[in-house]
Structure formats: structure tokens, C-alpha cells
C-alpha positions in Angstrom: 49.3 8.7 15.8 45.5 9.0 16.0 44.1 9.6 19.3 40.3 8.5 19.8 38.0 9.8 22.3 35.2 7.8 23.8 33.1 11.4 24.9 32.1 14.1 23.3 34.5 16.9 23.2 32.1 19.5 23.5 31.2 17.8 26.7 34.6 16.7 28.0 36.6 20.0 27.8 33.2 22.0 28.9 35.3 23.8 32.1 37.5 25.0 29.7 36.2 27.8 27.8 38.4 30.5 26.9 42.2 29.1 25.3 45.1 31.7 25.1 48.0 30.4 22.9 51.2 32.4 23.2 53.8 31.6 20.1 56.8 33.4 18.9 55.8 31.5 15.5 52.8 32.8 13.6 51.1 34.2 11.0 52.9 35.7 8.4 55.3 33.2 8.9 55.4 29.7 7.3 56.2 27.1 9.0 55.1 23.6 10.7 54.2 25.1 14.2 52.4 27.7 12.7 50.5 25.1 10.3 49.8 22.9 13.4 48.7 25.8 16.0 46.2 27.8 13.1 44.8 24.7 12.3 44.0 23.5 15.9 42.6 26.8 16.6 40.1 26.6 13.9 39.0 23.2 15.0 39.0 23.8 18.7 37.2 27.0 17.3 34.4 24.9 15.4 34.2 22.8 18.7 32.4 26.2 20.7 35.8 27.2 22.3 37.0 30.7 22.4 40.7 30.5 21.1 42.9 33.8 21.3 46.8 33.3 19.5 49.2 35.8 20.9 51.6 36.2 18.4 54.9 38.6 17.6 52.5 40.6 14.9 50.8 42.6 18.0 54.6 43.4 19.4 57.0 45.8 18.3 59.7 43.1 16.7 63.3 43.1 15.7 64.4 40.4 13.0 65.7 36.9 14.2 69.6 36.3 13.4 70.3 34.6 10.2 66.2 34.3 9.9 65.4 37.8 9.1 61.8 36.7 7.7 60.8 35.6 11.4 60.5 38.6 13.6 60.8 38.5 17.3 58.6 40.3 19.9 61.3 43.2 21.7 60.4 43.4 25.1 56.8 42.0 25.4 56.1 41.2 28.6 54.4 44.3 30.3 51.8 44.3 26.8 51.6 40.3 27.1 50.5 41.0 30.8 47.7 43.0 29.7 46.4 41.1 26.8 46.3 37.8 29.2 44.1 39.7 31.7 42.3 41.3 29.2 41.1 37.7 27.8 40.7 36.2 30.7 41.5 32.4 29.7 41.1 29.2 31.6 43.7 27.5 30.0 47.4 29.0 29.0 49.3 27.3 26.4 52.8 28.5 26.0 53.9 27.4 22.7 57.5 27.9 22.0 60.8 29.1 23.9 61.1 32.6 22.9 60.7 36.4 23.4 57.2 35.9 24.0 56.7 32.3 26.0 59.5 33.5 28.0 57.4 36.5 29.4 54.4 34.2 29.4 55.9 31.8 31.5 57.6 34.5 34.1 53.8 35.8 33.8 52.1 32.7 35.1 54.9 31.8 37.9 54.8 35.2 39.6 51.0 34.7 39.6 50.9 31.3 40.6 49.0 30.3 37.3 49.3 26.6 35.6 50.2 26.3 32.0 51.1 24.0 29.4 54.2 24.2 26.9 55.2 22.3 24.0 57.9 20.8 22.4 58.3 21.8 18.8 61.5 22.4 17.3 65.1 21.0 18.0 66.3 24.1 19.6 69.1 23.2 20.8 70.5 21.2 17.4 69.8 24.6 15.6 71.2 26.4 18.1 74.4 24.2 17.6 74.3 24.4 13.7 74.4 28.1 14.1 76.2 29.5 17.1 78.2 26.4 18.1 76.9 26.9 21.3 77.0 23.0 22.9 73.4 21.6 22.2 73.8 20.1 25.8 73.7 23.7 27.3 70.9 24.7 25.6 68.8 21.5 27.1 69.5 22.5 30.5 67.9 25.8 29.7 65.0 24.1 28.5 64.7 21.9 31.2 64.6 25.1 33.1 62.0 26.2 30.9 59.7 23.5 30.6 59.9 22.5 34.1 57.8 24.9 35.4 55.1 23.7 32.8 52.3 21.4 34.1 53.0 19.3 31.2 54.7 19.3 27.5 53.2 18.7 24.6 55.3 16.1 22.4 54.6 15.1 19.0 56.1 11.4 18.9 56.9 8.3 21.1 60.9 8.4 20.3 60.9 11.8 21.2 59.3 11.4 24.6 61.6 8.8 24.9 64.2 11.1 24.3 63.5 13.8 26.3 62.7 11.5 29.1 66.1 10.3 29.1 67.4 14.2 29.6 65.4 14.8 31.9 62.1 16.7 31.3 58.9 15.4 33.5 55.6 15.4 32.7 55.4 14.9 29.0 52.4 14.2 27.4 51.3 12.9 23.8 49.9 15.1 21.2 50.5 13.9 17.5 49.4 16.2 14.5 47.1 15.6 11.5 47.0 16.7 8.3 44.3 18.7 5.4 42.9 15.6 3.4 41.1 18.4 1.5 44.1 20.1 0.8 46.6 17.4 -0.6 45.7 14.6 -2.8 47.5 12.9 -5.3 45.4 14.8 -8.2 45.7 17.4 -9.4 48.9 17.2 -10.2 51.8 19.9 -11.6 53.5 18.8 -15.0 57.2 19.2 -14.2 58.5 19.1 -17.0 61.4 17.3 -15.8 63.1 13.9 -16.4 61.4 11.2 -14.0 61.6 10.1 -11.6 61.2 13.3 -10.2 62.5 12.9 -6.5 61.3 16.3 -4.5 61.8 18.0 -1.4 58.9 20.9 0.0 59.6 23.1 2.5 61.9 25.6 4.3 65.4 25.9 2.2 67.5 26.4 5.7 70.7 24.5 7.1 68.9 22.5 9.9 66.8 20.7 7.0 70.5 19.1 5.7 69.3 19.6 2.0 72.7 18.9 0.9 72.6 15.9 2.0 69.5 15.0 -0.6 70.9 17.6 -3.1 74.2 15.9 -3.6 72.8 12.4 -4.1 73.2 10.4 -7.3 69.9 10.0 -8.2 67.9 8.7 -11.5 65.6 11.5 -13.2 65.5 15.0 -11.4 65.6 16.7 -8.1 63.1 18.9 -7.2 63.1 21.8 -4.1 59.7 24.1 -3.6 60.3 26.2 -0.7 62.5 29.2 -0.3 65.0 30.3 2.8 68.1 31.4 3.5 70.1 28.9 2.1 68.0 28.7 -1.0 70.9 31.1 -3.0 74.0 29.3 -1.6 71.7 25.9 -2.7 71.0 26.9 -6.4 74.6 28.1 -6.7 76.1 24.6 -5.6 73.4 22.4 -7.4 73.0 24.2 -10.6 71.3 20.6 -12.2 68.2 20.8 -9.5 65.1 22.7 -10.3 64.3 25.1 -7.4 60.8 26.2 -7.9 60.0 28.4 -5.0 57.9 28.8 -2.2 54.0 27.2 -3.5 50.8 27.7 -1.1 47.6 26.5 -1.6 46.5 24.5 -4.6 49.9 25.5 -6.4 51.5 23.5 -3.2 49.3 20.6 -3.4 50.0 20.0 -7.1 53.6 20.1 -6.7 53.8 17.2 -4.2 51.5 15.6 -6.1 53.5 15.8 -9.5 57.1 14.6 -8.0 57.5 10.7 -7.7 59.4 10.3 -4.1 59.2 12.8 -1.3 62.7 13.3 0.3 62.9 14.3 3.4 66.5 14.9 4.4 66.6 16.1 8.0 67.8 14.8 11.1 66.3 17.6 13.7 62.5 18.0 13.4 60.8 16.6 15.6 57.5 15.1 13.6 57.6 16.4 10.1 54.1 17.8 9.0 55.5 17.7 5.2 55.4 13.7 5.3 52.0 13.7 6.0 51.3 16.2 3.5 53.5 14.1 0.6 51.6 11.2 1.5 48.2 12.4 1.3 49.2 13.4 -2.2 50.2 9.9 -2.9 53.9 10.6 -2.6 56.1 7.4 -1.3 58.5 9.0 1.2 62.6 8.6 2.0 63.9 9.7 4.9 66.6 8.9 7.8 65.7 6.6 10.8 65.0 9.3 13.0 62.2 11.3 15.3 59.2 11.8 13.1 60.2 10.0 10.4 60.4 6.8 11.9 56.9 7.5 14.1 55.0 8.0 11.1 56.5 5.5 8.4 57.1 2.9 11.4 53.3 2.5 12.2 52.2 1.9 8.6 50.4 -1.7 8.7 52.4 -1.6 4.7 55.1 -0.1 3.4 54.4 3.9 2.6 58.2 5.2 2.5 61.6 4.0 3.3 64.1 5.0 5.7 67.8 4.4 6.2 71.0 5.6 7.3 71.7 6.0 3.4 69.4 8.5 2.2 70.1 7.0 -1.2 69.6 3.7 -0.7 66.0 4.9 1.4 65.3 6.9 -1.8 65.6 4.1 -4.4 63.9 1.7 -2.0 61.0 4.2 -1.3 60.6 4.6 -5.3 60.0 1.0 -5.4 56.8 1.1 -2.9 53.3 1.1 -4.2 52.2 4.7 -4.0 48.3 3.4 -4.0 48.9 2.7 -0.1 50.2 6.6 0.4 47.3 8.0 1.2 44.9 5.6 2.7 47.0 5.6 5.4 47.4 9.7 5.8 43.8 9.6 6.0 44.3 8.1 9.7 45.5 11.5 11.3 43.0 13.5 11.6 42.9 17.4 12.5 40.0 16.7 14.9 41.9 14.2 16.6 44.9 16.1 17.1 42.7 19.1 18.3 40.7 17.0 20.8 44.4 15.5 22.5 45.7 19.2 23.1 42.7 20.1 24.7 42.7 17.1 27.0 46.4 18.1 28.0 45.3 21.3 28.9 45.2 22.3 32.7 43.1 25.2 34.3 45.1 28.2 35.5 43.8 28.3 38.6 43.2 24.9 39.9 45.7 21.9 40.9 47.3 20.8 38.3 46.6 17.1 36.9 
């Protein structure tokens, strides 16, 4: 949740300078990691650091299968080289598992360099809803992966927990926050639609299981703003739910704040930035008992959502909560916060790691 520091972070991460991020997700691309990493740099940024994001946009790329819109860097790792040399950074972040933290990982173990990695996405589950390729495979690769890591960056306590239990060492707290400037529960988009207006926001995709909110019998309307690759299979099978897009900005923030209920159907993310987003707009939230979820709603001193193993029952229940509460207690996770905890789990390249 929200990590407090008894120092001053300009003073505490002094020896630290110069940050290098390496992601195979960012910018154009829309998604949670990207919204967590661009946000962390600008704060780390307003701290005094110097931040560099390497990112697939500087890399010839070749489009992802069955995500064409996310583009993946083709054979990066002789450019990668130069651009970390060129920079020069203290610290090395390695962000995700692909094309790109691949070759920054082989980078640092040939030289002997210390990083950090993170663990963002459910890999291995999509990899599974996708490929059928046993999820159980796919962890022992990561273990590989993140092994060599001086320490991975986890969003939750269940999924530490988790992880712990396959096997990864050295795992190490780092929540996420969310733009109380952004979303608030006014102003708010007129829908239009018979309430209660139960709504969904974010990627239209398989691993989000948005069937399994889409088919529910629900009072008033259901509500998706987002697009993806399912989002035509979707509007074909669910002709009676209003499917209003992708929304960004202000347009995004008034369409939480005009639903009723924010459903949030899947059983694979690991934190769920969207939750905190509904309830900074006010928005009661519905969701399973699992990773993210669970962390967020469970720590609420009074109910702000619902969760159980029957989405509907969790969405009925979550329309009965007072939605006054919703955003009081968003206001506890703080950018800043979030910002300050990466840096502390940061190690220099080229000293023992802690």
C-alpha cells in the first residue's frame, strides 16, 4: 500500500544519479506498466534524478502475435549495448521479460553488472490462454530470468507470497499509486443509459475474462470503455452492452466517474491500476478474490468494493456500499510514494549487491 520514508529522498538515493529503465512496454502503447513506469519517471524526475526509458520505439520492431498494436524490438541487443554505455547509469532497471530486457539482462551478466527486474504481468497465464503452452513451463523460464536479478519488484503481498512459493528469491515490495488530479468523482459523463450503470475500463483482451462480467444478469446497463482485440468478437456476442471505446484524459476520467459500479473481471493481473483509478472517481468496485484485488479492497479500514467467487453476487454487494468512502481512501497511494520505494530497491551496477 503506501510506503513512508523517514528521510529525504533527495538525500537517501543521492549515490544514485543516473536511472536507465529498459521496457518492452511503452509509449505509444496503453497499458498499466506503461502508466506506472511514465509516471514514476516523471516523479523520480522532479526528485533531481536523471531517468532514461529504453523502449521498442528506438528499435526496428515486428508486431506481437495476436497483439499487433504492441510492437516488439527485432534483434536489439548490439543498439541496447550502446545506448546503456552511452548513458552511463548507476542503476539498471529491467522492466519486463521480453525482446529488449532479455538483451538487457544478457548485457549486465556478461559484464558483471547488478540490476533490478520486475514483476508485472501474468506471463505465464497469458501465455497459457494463448499458446496452451503449460503456465508451469513458462515460470521456470522466469525463474531463470529473474534469478539473475538482485531483486524483483512486486506489486502486492499475495503475490510475493505466490511467487515465493515457486520459487523466486529476493522479492521486494513496490505498490503503485494513482493521479488524484486526474480522476475524481466529478465531472462526470451522462450515459445515457438505464442505471445502474455497471462499467468496465480498460484493455478489451481475453486475459481480462470480460465475458465473464459481460454475460452477467445484471440490473441497468453494462458499460466497456477500452478497445482490443477482442473488442469485435465482444460487441458481436453482447449486442445489449454499450462499448464506448478507448477514452484518455478528461474524456477517461468522466466515464468512470458517470458508471455506478466498476467491474473488474479478471483473474491474472497482478495489482490492477484501473481499481484505483475507479475509486478515485468515487466508483465502488466488484471483483474476484484474487492478486490485486484482494490487496487493495482488503486493506480498506471500510468497505470500498466487494469481492467474491461470484462476480455477480460481488457486483450487487459492491452497488450496495457507500461510494462517499471511494475516494478518501484512493487518496492513500500516492505517486511519490510509489516512486520513492523503487528507488530504494534499486542497487548500483557496480557495487555488491544489497
Amino acid at each position: 500500500m503506501l510506503y513512508r520514508r523517514e528521510s529525504d529522498p533527495l538525500t537517501a538515493f543521492a549515490g544514485l544519479s543516473r536511472i536507465l529503465i529498459v521496457s518492452d512496454a511503452w509509449e505509444p502503447q496503453v497499458n498499466g506498466v506503461v502508466r506506472t513506469l511514465r509516471t514514476v519517471t516523471d516523479e523520480m524526475r522532479a526528485m533531481g534524478k536523471t531517468v532514461e526509458v529504453v523502449g521498442p520505439d528506438r528499435f526496428s520492431t515486428i508486431p506481437m502475435p495476436s497483439y499487433p498494436e504492441i510492437r516488439l524490438a527485432l534483434f536489439p541487443r548490439r543498439k541496447l549495448t550502446k545506448l546503456i554505455e552511452e548513458f552511463q547509469p548507476d542503476a539498471l532497471h529491467v522492466a519486463t521479460e521480453g525482446p529488449l530486457g532479455m538483451a538487457a539482462r544478457a548485457y549486465a551478466k556478461t559484464q558483471g553488472l547488478h540490476f533490478t527486474t520486475a514483476f508485472h504481468t501474468r506471463f505465464a497465464e497469458y501465455l497459457e490462454a494463448r499458446t496452451f503452452i503449460p503456465a508451469r513451463l513458462t515460470y521456470a523460464w522466469l525463474r531463470r530470468f529473474h534469478g539473475a536479478s538482485a531483486g524483483i519488484m512486486v506489486a502486492t503481498q499475495s503475490l510475493r507470497d505466490e511467487l515465493a512459493g515457486r520459487g523466486f528469491k529476493h522479492l521486494r515490495p513496490w505498490s503503485r499509486g494513482v493521479d488524484l488530479e486526474a480522476f475524481n468523482p466529478e465531472p462526470r459523463e451522462d450515459w445515457a443509459l438505464p442505471r445502474p450503470i455497471f462499467a468496465y475500463v480498460g484493455r478489451v483482451a481475453v486475459e481480462k475474462n470480460l465475458r465473464a462480467f459481460l454475460a452477467l444478469d445484471l440490473p441497468g446497463s453494462k458499460l466497456v470503455v477500452g478497445d482490443g482485440p477482442q473488442r469485435k468478437t465482444l460487441e458481436r456476442e453482447f449486442p445489449g452492452v454499450q462499448f464506448a471505446g478507448a477514452r484518455h484524459g478528461a474524456a477517461l476520467a468522466a466515464a468512470y466517474a458517470g458508471a455506478d459500479v466498476f467491474v473488474f473481471p479478471s483473474k491474472t493481473d497482478t495489482f490492477g491500476l484501473v481499481v484505483l483509478e475507479a475509486l478515485a472517481s468515487g466508483l465502488p468496485v466488484a471483483a474476484y478474490p484474487v492478486t490485486g484485488p484482494k490487496d487493495i479492497l482488503g486493506e480498506a479500514p471500510v468497505p470500498v468494493g466487494a469481492l467474491d467467487e461470484d462476480l455477480r453476487t460481488a457486483c450487487l454487494k459492491a452497488l450496495e456500499v457507500n461510494s462517499v468512502n471511494c475516494r478518501p481512501y484512493a487518496e492513500q497511494y500516492s505517486w511519490r510514494a510509489c516512486a520513492e520505494r523503487f528507488m530504494d530497491n534499486l542497487v548500483p551496477m557496480r557495487e555488491t549487491a544489497r
